[in-house]
C-alpha positions as CSV (number, residue, x, y, z in Angstrom):
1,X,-22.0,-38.9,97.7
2,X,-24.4,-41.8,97.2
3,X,-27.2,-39.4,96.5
4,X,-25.2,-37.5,94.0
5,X,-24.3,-41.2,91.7
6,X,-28.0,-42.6,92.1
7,X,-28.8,-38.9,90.4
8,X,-26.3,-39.4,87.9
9,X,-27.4,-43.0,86.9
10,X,-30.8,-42.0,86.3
11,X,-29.1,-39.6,83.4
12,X,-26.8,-42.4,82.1
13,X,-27.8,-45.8,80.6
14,X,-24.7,-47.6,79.0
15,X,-22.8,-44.5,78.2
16,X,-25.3,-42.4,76.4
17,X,-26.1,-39.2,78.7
18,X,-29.3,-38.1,78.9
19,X,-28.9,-34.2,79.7
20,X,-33.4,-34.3,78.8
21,X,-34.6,-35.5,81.2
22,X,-37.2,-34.1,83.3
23,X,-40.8,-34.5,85.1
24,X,-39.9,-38.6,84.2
25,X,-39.9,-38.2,80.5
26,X,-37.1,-39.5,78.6
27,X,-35.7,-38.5,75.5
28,X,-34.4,-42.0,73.6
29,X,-32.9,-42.3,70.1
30,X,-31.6,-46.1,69.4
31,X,-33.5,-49.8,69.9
32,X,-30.8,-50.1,72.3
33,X,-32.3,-47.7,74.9
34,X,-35.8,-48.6,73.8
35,X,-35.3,-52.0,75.1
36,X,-33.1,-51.0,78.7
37,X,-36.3,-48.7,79.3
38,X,-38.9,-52.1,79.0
39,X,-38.5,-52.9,82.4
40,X,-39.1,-49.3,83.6
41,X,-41.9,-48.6,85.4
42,X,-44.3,-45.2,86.0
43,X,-42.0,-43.5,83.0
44,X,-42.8,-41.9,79.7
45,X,-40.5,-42.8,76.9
46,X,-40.4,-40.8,73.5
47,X,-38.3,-42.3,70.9
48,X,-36.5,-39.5,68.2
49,X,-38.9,-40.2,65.0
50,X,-37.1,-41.9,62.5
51,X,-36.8,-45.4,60.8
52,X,-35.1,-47.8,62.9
53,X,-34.2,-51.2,61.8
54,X,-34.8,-54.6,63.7
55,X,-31.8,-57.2,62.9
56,X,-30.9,-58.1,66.1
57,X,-33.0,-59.8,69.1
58,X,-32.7,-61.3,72.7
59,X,-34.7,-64.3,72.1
60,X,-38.2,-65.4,70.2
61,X,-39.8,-62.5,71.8
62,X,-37.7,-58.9,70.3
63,X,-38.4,-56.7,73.3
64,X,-40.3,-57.3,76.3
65,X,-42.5,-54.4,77.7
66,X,-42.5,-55.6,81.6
67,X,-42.5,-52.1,83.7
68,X,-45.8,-51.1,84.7
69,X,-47.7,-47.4,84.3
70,X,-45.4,-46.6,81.7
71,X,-46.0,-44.7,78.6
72,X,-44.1,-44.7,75.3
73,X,-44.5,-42.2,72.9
74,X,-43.3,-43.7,69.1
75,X,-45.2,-41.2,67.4
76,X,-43.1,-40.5,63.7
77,X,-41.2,-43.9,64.6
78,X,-40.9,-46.9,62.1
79,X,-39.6,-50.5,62.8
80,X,-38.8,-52.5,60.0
81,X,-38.3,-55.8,61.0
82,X,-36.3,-58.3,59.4
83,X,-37.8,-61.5,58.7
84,X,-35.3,-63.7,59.1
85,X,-35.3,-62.9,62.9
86,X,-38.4,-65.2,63.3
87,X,-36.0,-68.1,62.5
88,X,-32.8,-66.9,64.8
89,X,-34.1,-69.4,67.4
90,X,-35.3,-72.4,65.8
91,X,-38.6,-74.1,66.5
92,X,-39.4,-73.0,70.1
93,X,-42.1,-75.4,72.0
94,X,-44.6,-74.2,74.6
95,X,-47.5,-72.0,74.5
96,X,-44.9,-68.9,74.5
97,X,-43.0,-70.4,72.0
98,X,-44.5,-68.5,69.5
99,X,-42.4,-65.3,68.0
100,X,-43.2,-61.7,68.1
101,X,-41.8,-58.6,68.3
102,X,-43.5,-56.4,70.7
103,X,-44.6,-57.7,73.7
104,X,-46.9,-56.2,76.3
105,X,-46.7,-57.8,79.7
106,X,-46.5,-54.8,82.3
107,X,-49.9,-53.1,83.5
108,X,-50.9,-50.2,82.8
109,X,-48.9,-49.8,79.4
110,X,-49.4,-47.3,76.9
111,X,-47.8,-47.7,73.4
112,X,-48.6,-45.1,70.8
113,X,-47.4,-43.9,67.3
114,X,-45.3,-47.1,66.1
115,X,-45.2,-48.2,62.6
116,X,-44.4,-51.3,61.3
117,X,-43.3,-53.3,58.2
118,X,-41.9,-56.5,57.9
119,X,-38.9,-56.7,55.2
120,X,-37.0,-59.6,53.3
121,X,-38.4,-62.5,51.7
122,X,-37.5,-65.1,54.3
123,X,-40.4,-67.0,56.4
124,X,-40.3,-68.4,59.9
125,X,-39.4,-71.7,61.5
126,X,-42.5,-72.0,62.6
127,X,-46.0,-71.3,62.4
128,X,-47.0,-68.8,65.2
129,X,-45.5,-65.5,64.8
130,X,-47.3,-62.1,65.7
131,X,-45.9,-58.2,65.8
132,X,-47.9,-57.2,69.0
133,X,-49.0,-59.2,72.1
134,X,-50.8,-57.7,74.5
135,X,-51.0,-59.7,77.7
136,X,-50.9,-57.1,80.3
137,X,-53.6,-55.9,81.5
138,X,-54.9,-52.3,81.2
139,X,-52.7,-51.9,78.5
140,X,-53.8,-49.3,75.9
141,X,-52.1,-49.6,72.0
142,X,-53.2,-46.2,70.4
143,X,-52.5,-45.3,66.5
144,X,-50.1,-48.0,65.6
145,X,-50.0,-48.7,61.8
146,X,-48.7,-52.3,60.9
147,X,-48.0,-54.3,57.3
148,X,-47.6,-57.8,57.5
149,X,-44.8,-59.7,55.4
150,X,-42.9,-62.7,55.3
151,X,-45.4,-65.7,55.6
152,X,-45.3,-68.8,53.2
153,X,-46.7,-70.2,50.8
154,X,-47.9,-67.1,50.3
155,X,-50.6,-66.5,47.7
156,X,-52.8,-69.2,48.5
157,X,-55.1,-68.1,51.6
158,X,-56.2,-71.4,53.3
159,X,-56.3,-73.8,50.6
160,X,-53.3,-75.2,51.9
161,X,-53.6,-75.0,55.8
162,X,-54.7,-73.0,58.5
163,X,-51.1,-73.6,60.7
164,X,-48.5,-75.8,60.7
165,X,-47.7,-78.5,58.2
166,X,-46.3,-76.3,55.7
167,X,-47.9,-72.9,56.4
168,X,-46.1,-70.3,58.6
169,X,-48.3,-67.2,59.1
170,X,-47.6,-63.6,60.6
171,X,-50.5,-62.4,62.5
172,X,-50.8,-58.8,63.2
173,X,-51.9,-57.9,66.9
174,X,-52.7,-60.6,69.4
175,X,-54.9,-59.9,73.1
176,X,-54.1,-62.6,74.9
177,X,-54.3,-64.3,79.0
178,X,-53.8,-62.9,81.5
179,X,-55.1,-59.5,79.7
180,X,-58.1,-57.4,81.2
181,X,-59.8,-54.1,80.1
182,X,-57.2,-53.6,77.4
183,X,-57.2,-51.5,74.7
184,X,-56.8,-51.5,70.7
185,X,-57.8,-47.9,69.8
186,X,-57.5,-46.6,66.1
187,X,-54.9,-49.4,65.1
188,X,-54.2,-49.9,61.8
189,X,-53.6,-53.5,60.2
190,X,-52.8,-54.1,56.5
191,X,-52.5,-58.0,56.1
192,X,-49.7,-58.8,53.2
193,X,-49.3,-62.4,54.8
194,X,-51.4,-65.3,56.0
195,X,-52.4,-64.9,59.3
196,X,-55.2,-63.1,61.4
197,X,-54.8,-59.1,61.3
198,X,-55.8,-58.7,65.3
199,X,-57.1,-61.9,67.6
200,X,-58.3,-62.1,71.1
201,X,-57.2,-65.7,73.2
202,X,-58.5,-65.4,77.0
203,X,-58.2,-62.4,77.5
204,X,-61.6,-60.3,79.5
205,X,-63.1,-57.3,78.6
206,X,-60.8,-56.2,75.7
207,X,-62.1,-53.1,73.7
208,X,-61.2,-52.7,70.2
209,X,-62.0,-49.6,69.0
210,X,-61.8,-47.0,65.6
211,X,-59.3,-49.7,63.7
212,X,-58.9,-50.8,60.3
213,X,-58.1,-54.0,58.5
214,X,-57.7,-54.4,55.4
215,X,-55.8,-57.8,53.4
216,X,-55.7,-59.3,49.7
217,X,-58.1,-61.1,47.5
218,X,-57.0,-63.2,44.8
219,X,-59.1,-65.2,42.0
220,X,-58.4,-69.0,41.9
221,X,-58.6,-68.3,38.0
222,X,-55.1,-66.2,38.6
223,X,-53.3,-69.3,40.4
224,X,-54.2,-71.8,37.7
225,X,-52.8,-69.7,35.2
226,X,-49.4,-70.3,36.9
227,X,-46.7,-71.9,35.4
228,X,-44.3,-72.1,38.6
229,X,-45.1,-71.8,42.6
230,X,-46.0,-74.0,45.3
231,X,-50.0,-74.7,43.3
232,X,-48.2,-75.6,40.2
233,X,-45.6,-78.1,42.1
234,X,-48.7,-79.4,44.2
235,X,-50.7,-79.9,40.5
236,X,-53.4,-77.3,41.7
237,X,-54.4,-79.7,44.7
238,X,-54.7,-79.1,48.1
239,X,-55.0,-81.4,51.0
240,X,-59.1,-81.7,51.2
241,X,-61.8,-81.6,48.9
242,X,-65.4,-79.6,49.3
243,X,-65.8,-76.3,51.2
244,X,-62.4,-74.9,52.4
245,X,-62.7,-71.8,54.7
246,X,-65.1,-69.8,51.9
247,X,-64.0,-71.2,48.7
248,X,-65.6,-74.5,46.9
249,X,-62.6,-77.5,45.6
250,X,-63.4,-80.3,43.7
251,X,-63.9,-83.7,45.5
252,X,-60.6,-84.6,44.0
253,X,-59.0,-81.7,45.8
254,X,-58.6,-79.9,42.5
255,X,-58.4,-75.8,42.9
256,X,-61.4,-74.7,41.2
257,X,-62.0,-71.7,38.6
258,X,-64.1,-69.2,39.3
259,X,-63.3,-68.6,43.4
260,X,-62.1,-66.0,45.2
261,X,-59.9,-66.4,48.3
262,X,-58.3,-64.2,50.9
263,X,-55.0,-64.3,51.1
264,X,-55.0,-63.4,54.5
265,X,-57.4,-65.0,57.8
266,X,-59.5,-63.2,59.5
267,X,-59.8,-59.3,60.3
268,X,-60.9,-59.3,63.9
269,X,-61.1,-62.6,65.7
270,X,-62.2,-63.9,69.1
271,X,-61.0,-67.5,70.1
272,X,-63.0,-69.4,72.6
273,X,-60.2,-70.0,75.6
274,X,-56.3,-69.2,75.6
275,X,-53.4,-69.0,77.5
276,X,-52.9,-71.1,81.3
277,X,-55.5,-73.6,81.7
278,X,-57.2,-72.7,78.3
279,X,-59.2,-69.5,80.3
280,X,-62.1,-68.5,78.2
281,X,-62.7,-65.3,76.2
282,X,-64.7,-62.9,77.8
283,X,-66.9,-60.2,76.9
284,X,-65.6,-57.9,73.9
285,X,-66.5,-54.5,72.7
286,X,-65.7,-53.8,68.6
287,X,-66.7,-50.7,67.9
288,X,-66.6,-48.4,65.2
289,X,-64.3,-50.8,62.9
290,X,-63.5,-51.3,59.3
291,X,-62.6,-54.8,57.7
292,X,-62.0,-54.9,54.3
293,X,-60.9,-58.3,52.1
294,X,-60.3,-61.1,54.5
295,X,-61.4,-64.3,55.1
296,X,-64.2,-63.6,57.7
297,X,-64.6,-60.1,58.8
298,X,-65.6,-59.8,62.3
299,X,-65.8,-63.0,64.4
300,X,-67.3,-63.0,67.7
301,X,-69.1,-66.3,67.4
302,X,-66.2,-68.7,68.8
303,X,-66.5,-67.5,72.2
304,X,-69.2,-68.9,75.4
305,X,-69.6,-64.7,76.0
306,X,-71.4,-62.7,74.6
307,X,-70.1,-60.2,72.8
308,X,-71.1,-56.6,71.4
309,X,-70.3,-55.2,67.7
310,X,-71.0,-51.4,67.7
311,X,-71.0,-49.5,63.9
312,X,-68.6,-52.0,62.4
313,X,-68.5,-52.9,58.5
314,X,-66.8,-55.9,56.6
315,X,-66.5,-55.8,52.9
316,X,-65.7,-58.0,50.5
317,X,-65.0,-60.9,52.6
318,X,-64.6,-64.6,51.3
319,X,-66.0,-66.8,54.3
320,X,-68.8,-64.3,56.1
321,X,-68.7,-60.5,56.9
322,X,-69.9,-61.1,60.8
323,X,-69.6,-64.7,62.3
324,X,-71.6,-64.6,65.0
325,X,-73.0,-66.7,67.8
326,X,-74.6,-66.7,71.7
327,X,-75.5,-64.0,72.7
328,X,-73.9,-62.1,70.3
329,X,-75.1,-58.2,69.9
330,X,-74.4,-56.4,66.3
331,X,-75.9,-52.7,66.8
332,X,-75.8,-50.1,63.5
333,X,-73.2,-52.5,61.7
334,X,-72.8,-53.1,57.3
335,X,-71.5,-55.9,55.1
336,X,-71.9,-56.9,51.8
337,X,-72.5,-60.1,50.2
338,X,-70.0,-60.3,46.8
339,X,-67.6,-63.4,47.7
340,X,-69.8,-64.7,50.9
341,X,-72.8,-64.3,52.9
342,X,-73.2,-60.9,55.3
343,X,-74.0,-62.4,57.8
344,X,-73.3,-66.0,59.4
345,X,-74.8,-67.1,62.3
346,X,-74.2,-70.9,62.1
347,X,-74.2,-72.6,65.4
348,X,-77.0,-74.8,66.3
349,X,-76.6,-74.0,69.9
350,X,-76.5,-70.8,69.5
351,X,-79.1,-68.6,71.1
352,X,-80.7,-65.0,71.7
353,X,-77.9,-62.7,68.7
354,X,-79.5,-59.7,68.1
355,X,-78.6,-58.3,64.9
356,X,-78.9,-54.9,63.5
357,X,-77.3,-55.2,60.0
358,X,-77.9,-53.1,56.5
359,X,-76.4,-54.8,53.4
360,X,-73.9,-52.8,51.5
361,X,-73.7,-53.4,47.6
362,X,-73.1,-56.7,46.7
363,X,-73.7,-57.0,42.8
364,X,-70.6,-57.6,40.9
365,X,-69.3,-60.5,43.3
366,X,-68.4,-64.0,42.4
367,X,-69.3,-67.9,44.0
368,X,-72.1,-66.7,45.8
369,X,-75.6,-66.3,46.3
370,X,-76.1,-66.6,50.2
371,X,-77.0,-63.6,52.0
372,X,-77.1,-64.7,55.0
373,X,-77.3,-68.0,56.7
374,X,-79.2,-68.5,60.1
375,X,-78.8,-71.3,62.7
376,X,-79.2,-71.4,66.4
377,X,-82.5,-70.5,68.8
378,X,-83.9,-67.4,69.4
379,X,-82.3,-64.7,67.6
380,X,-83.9,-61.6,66.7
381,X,-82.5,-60.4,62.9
382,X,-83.1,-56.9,61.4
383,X,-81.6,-57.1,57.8
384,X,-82.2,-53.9,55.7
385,X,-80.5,-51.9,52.5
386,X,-79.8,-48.7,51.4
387,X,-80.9,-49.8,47.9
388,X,-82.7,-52.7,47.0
389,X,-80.7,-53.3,43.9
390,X,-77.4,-53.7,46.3
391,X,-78.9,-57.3,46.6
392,X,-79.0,-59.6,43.5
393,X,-81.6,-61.5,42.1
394,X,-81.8,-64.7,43.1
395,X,-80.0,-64.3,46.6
396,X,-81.3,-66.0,49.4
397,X,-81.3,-65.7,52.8
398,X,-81.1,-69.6,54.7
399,X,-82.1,-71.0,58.0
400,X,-81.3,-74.0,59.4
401,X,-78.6,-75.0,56.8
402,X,-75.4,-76.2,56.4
403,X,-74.2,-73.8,53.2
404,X,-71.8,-71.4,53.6
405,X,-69.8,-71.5,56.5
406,X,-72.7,-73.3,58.5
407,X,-70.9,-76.3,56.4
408,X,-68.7,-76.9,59.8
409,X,-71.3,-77.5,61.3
410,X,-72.5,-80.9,59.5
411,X,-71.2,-83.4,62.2
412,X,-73.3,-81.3,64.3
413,X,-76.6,-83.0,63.5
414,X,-79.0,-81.7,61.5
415,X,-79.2,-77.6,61.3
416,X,-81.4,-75.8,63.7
417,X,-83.2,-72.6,63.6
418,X,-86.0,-72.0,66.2
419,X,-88.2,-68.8,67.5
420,X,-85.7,-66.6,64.8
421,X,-87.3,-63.3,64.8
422,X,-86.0,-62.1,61.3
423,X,-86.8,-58.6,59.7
424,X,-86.3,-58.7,56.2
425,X,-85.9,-55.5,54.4
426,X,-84.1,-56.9,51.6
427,X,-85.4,-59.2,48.2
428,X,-83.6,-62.0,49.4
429,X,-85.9,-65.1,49.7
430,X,-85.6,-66.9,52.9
431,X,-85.5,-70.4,52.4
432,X,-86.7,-72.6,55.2
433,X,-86.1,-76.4,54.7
């Protein structure tokens, strides 16, 4: 008798009969089964496609993946999440305080098929809010397709904070501590909010692989045309003068014509430590990739590891297409140079990148000149194009400097650049102080 009831509870979950079931794959069609089935382990979940819609939640974190070895099939499935869930619990403290809607703790997962999009004009309590962690490790998220909503102010990229104060972002997909050897493959990102499209925070060996970013760009020439907005009530100021994450303001902290800004952060972004005891970053594969209109394309250059870039391209970035620093290995990869330089490199410490990098076509761009900037010690540089007329007259490439994003650099000391190996197949001049 006892065997016949555990066979019938493996059929039943809170009323709803599952008469489907069979070599472990079940048949689900409501967020109220999805989330029962988290905790399952060594189970393959397909949810009915269909557009479901996210009003309700447990706490800051919507649904919690925790079962290991478990796959879930959301292939035809779309979330739409409602914004003003990211407020339902206030201002929650801690390193986990943060809000998000899928997370990944289990091992082993394997998430497929989802799409997302945020809906309703309402913004978060709070800064830090993501649609996907991944903290488990082994974890594979295959063919997901995400659009961000729902951050404020929105319209104004940086020039009004990078977190906090009065910013609230919402980030795309986060690989975070205690994550090993897990998987982004052929994820989709489409930034309509402040915030970084996918980000790595100690996690180890994280591959990142056939996905797409793509965000925003918006002319500073459009926001002082405004009449009404959060610019117009700040007077067109913002809280620092100078360079301010790819785009020039006055000394009097004035917006400035003739800029263009992302409205988003940046595409695909390694931090140098996260999570318990601030554990560092380690070694990243990005291969085969596409950013298009962020802040900095790819960014590998925060991290102690060094990290590999296979057949990527950024376009039409504001702050650098590849940021790059020790160690740092960019194989077959393109940018362009319209709204900032192609390639960055600009820590002084930095040493040994090797960089493989063609420049697409980067006439018709706007505030800049830069093709690359170059700081650090013994880098070996291979810059070629397609067509020499995809660089500009009077573009120049710059070692040991402090322009561009090497501007963070100036408490630094004064700019390095030592035993650089640098193939240029380009017209830029390199400019040597």
């Amino acid at each position: 008798m006892k065997l016949i009831f555990c066979l019938l509870s493996a059929f039943i979950l809170h009323g709803t009969a599952y008469a489907g079931v069979q070599n472990g794959l079940v048949e689900i069609d409501s967020l109220k089964e999805l989330r029962a089935y988290a905790s399952a382990s060594n189970i393959t979940v397909r949810m009915k496609p269909g557009t479901y819609r996210i009003e309700e939640a447990p706490d800051h974190h919507f649904f919690r993946f925790t079962g290991s070895d478990s796959r879930y099939d959301l292939r035809g499935v779309t979330f739409e999440i409602d914004n003003r869930l990211f407020s339902k619990f206030g201002v929650v403290p801690g390193k986990n305080g943060f809000y998000c809607v899928i997370d990944l703790i289990g091992d082993g997962i394997v998430m497929e098929g989802l799409t997302t999009k945020n809906i309703g004009g309402e913004h978060s309590a709070q800064s830090r809010n993501k649609i996907f962690n991944v903290v488990g490790s082994n974890v594979t998220l295959k063919d997901v397709d995400i659009t961000t909503s729902g951050s404020s102010p929105w319209g104004y990229g940086s020039l009004y904070g990078l977190g906090g104060g009065v910013v609230r972002k919402m980030n795309g997909i986060r690989v975070g501590w205690p994550a090993k050897n897990s998987s982004l493959i052929n994820c989709k990102v489409h930034m309509r909010a402040m915030g970084h499209a996918i980000f790595v925070q100690g996690a180890e060996g994280t591959l990142i692989e056939n996905c797409h970013v793509d965000g925003l760009l918006r002319p500073t020439n459009e926001i002082l045309a405004e009449e009404s907005g959060f610019a117009f009530e700040q007077n067109f100021k913002v809280k620092t003068g100078g360079y301010v994450e790819g785009v020039v303001v006055g000394d009097d902290r004035t917006i400035l014509p003739d800029e263009m800004l992302s409205l988003s952060e940046d595409g695909i972004r390694m931090y140098p430590h996260g999570g318990k005891n601030n554990a560092p970053t380690l070694k990243t594969t990005i291969r085969n990739c596409t950013v298009r209109r962020m802040r900095r394309g790819i960014c590998t250059g925060l991290t102690s590891s060094a990290d590999t870039v296979i057949n990527c391209e950024a376009t039409d970035c504001v702050a650098a297409g590849f940021n790059i620093g020790n160690g740092d290995k960019l194989k077959n990869c393109r940018a362009n140079a319209r709204y900032a330089e192609a390639l960055s490199c600009p820590y002084y410490s930095s040493k040994h990148a090797e960089v493989e990098l063609d420049i697409l076509d980067s006439r018709n761009g706007l505030a800049n000149s830069v093709l690359a900037t170059i700081n650090g010690i013994g880098h070996h540089i291979t810059l070629t194009t397609g067509n020499p007329a995809f660089v500009p007259a009077g573009f120049t490439i710059e070692k040991a400097t402090n322009k561009g994003y090497a501007f963070y650099q100036k408490k630094q000391g004064k700019p390095v650049a030592k035993n650089i190996e640098l193939s240029n197949g380009t017209s830029a001049h390199v400019v040597t102080p």
